[in-house]
C-alpha positions as CSV (number, residue, x, y, z in Angstrom):
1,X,0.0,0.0,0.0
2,X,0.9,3.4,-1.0
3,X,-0.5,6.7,0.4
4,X,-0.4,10.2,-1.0
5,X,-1.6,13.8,0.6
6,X,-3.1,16.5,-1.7
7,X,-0.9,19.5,-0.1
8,X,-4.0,21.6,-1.5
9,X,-6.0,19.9,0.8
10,X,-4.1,19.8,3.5
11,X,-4.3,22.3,6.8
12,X,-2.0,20.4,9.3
13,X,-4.6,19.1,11.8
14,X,-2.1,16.1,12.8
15,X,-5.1,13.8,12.8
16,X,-3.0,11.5,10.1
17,X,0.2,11.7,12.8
18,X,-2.2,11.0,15.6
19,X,-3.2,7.8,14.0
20,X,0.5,6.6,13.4
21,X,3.5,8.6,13.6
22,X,5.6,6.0,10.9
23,X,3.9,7.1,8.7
24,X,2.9,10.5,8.4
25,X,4.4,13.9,10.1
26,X,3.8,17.4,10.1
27,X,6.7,19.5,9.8
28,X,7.2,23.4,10.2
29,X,5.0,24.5,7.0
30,X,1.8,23.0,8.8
31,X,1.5,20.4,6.5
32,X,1.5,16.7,6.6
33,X,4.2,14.6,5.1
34,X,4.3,11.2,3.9
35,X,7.5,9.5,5.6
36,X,7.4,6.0,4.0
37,X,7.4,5.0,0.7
38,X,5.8,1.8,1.2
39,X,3.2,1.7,4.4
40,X,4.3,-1.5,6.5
41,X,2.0,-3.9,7.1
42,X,1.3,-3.6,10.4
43,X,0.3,0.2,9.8
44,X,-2.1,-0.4,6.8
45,X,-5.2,-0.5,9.2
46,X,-3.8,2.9,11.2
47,X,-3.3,4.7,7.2
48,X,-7.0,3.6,6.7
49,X,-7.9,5.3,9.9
50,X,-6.1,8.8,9.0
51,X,-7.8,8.9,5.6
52,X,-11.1,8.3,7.7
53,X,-10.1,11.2,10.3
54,X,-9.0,13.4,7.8
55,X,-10.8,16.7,8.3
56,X,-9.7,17.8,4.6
57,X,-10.2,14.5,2.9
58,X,-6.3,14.8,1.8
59,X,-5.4,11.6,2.3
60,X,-5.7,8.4,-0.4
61,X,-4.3,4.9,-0.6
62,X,-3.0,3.4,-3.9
63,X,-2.7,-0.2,-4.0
């Protein structure tokens, strides 16, 4: 699994971070950044639960 944020959606609400940190961060410029390139397996149910929480819907999975 593979995740991507639209930075033109994105407002830096940390709810991605919240949901796992080894995947996603938000850095200085209040946006959220993807830190993997490939999501581990063990995170692919917390990635689902970030796109869910996603105030912006800025965050979608590619298979």
């Amino acid at each position: 699994m593979k995740v991507k944020i639209d930075e033109s959606l994105c407002e830096g609400h940390a709810k991605c971070m919240e949901a796992t940190e080894i995947v996603f961060e938000v850095r200085d410029d209040d946006l959220s950044h993807v830190l993997v390139e490939v999501v581990p397996e063990e995170e692919e149910a917390n990635v689902v639960r970030a796109v869910r929480t996603c105030p912006r819907a800025a965050i979608s999975i590619e298979e």
